[in-house]
OpenMM code with the backbone's topology and positions (N, CA, C; nanometers):
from openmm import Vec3, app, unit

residues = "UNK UNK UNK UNK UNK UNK UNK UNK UNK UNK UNK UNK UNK UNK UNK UNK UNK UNK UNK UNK UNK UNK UNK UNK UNK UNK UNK UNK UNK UNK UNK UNK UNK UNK UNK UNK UNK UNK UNK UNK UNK UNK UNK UNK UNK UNK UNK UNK UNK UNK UNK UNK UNK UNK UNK UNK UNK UNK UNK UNK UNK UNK UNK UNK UNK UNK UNK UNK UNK UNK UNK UNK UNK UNK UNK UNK UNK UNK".split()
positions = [
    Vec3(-6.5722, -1.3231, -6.2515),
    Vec3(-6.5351, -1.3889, -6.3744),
    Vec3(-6.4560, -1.2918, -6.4608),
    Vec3(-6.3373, -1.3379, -6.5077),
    Vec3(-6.2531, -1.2612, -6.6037),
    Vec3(-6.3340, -1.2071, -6.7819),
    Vec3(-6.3423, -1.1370, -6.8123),
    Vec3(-6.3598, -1.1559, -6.9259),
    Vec3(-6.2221, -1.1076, -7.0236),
    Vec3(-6.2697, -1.1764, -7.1605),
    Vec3(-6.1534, -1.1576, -7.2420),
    Vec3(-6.0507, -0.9893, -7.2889),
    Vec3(-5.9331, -1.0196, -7.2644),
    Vec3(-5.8826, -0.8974, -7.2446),
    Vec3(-5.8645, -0.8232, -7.0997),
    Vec3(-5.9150, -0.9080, -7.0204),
    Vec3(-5.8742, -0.8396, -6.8697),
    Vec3(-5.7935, -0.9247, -6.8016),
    Vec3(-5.6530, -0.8090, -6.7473),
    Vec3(-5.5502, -0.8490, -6.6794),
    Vec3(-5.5663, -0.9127, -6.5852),
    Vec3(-5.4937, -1.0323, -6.5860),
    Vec3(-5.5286, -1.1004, -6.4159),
    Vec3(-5.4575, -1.0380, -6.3377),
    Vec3(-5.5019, -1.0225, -6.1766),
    Vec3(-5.3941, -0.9895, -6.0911),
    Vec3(-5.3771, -1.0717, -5.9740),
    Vec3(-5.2767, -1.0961, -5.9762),
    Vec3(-5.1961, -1.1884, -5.8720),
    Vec3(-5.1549, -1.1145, -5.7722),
    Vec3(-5.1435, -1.1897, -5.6451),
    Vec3(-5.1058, -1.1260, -5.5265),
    Vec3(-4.9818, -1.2261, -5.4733),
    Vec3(-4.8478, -1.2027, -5.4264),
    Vec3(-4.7682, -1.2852, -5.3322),
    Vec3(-4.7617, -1.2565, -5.1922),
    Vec3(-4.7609, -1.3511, -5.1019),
    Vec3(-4.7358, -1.3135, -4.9608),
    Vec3(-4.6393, -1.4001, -4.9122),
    Vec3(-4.5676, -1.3564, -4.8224),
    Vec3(-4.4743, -1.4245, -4.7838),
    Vec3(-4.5048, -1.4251, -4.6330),
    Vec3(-4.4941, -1.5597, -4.5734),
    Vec3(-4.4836, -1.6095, -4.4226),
    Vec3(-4.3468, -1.6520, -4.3650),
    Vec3(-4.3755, -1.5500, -4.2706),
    Vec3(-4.1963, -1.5528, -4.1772),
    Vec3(-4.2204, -1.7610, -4.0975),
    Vec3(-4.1164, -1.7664, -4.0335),
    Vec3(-4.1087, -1.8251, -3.9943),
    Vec3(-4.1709, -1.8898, -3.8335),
    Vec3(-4.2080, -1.7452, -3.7954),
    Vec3(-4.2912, -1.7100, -3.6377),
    Vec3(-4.4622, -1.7318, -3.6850),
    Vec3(-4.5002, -1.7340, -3.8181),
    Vec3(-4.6510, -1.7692, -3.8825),
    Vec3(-4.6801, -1.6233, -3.9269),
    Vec3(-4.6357, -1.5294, -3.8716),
    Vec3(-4.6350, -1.3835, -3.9207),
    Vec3(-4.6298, -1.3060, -4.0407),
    Vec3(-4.6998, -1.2833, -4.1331),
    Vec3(-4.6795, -1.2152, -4.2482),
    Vec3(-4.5325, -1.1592, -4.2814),
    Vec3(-4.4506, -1.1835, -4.3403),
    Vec3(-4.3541, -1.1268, -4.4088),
    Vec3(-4.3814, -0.9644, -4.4886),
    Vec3(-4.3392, -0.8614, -4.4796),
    Vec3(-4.3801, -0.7657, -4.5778),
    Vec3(-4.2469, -0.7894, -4.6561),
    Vec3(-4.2723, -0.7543, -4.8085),
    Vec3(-4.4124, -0.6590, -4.8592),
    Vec3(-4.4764, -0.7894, -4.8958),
    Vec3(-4.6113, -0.7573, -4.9022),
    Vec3(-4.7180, -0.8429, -4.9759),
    Vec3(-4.6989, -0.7558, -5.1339),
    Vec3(-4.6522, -0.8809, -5.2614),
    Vec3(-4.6635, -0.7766, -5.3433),
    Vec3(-4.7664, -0.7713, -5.4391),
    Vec3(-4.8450, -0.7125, -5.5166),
    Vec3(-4.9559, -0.7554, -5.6186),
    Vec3(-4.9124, -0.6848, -5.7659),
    Vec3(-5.0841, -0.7162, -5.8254),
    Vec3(-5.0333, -0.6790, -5.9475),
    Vec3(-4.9741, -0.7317, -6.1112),
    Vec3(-4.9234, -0.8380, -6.0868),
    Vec3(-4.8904, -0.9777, -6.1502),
    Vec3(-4.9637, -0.9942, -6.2539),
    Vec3(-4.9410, -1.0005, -6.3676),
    Vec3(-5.0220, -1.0434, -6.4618),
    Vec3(-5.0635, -1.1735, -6.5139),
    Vec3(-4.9650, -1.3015, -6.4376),
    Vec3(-5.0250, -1.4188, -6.4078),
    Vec3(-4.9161, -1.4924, -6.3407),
    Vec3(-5.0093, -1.6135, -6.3053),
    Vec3(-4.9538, -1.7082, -6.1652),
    Vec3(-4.8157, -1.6949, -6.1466),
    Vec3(-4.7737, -1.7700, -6.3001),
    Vec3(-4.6633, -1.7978, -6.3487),
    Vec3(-4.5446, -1.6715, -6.3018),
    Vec3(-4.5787, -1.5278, -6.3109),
    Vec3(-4.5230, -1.4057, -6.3075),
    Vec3(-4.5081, -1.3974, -6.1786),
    Vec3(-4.6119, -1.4190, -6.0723),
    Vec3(-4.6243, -1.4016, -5.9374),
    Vec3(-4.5114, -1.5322, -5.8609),
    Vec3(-4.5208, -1.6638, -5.9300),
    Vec3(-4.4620, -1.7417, -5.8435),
    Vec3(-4.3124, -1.7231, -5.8446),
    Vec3(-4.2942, -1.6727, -5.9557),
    Vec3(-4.1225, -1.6316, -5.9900),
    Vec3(-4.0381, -1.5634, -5.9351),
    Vec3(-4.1503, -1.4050, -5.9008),
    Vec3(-4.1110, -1.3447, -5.8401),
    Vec3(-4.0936, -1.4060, -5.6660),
    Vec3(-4.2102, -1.4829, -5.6192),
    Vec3(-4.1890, -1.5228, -5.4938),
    Vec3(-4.0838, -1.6191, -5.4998),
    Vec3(-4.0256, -1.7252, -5.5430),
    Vec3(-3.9668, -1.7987, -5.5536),
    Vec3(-3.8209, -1.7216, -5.5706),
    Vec3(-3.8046, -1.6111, -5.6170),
    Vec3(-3.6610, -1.5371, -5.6424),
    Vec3(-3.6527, -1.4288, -5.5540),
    Vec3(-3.7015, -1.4192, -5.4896),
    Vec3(-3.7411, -1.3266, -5.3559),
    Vec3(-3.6716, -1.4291, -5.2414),
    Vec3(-3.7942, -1.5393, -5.2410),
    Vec3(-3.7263, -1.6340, -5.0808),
    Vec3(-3.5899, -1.6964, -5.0968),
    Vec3(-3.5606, -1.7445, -5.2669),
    Vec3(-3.4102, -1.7847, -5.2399),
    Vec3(-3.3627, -1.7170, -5.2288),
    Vec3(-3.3290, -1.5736, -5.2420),
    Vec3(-3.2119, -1.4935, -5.2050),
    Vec3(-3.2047, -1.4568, -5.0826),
    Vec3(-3.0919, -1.3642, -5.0283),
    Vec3(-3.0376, -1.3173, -4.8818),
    Vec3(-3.1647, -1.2355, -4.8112),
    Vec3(-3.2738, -1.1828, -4.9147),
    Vec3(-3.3910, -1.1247, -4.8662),
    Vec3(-3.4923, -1.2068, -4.8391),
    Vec3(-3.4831, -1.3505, -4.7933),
    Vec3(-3.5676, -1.4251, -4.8028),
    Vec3(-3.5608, -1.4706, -4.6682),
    Vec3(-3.4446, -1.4365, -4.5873),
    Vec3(-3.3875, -1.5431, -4.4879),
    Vec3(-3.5433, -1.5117, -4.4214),
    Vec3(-3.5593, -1.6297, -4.3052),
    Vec3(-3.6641, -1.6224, -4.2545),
    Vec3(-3.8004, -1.6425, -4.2688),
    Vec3(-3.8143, -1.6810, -4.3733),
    Vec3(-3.9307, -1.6779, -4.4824),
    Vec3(-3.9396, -1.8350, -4.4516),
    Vec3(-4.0670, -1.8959, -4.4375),
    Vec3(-4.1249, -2.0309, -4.4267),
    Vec3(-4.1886, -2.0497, -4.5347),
    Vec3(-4.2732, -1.9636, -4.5747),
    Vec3(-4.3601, -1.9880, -4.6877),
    Vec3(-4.3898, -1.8941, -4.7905),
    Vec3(-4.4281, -1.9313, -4.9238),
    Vec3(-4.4633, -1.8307, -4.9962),
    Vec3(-4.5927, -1.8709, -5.0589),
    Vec3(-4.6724, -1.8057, -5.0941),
    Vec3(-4.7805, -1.8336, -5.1527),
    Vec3(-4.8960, -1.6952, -5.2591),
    Vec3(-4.9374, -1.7383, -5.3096),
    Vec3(-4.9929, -1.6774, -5.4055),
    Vec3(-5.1549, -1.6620, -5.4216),
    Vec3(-5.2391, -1.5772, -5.5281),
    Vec3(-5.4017, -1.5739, -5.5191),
    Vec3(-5.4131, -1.4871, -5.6197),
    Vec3(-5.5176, -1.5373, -5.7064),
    Vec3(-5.5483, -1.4369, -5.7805),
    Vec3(-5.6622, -1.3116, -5.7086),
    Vec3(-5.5960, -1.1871, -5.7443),
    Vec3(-5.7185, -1.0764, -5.6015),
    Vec3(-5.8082, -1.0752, -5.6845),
    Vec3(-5.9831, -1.0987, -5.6460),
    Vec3(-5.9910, -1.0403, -5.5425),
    Vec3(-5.9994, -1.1296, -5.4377),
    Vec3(-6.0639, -1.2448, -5.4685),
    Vec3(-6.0509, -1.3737, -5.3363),
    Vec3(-6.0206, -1.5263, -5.3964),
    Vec3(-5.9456, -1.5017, -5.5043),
    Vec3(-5.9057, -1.6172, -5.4973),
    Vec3(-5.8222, -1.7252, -5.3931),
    Vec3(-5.8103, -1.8484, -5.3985),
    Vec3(-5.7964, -1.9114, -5.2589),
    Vec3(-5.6216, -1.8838, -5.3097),
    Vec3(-5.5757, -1.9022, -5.1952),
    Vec3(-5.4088, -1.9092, -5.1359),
    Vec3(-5.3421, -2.0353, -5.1837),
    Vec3(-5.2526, -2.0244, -5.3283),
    Vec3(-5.1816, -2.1579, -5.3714),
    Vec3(-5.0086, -2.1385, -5.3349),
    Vec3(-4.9885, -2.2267, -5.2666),
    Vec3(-4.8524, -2.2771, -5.2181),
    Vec3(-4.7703, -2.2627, -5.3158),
    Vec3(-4.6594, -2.2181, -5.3063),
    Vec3(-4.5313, -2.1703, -5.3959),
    Vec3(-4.3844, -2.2741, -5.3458),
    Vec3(-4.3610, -2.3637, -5.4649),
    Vec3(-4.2400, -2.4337, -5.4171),
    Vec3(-4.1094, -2.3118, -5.4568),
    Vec3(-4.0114, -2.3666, -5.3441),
    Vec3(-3.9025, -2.3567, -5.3462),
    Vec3(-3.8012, -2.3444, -5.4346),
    Vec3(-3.7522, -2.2377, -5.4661),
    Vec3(-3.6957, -2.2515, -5.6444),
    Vec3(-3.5297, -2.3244, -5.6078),
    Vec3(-3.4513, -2.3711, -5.6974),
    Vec3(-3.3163, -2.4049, -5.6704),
    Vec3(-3.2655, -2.2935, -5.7747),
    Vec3(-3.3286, -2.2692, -5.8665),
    Vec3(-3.2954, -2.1973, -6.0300),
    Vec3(-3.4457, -2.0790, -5.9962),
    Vec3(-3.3266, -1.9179, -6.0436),
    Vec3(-3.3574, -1.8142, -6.0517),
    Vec3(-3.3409, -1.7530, -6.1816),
    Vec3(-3.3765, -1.6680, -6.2610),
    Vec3(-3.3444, -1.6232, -6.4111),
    Vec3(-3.2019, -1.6845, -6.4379),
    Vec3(-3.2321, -1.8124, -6.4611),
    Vec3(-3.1124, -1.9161, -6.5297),
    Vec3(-3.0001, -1.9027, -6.3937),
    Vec3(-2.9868, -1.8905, -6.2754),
    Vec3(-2.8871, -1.8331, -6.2299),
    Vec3(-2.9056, -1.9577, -6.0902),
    Vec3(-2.8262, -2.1039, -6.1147),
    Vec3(-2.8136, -2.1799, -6.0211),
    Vec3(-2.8031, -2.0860, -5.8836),
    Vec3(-2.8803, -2.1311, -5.7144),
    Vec3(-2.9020, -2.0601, -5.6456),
    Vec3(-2.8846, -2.1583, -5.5205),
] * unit.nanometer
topology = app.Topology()
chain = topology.addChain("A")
for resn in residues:
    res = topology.addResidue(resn, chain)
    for name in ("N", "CA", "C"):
        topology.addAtom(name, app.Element.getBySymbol(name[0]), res)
């Protein structure tokens, strides 16, 4: 349980296309919102090719939430 004043931390992982973990797994995130952005601006770009899935968790075991597909990156049609 969080208590007030403690940072959440988010984790992203990315799944290749073979079902295989993508590296890097990145963490650290100070919330969902922060974590999905980054995954979402990660897989649309040229560093993404290959990438099936992205998904997210708050550590330490929170469950694994699905990350849609961004079209729009920091304002920057994609």
């Amino acid at each position: 349980m969080q208590t007030a004043g403690e940072p959440e931390n988010w984790t992203v992982e990315f799944i290749r296309a073979d079902g295989e973990m993508a590296p890097p797994t990145m963490g650290g995130f100070a919330s969902v919102a922060d974590a999905e952005y980054y995954g979402q601006c990660l897989w649309a770009g040229p560093q993404g090719r290959g990438v099936r899935e992205v998904r997210v968790r708050r550590e330490p075991w929170g469950e694994w939430r699905m990350v849609l597909p961004a079209s729009v990156c920091g304002g920057v049609r994609l």
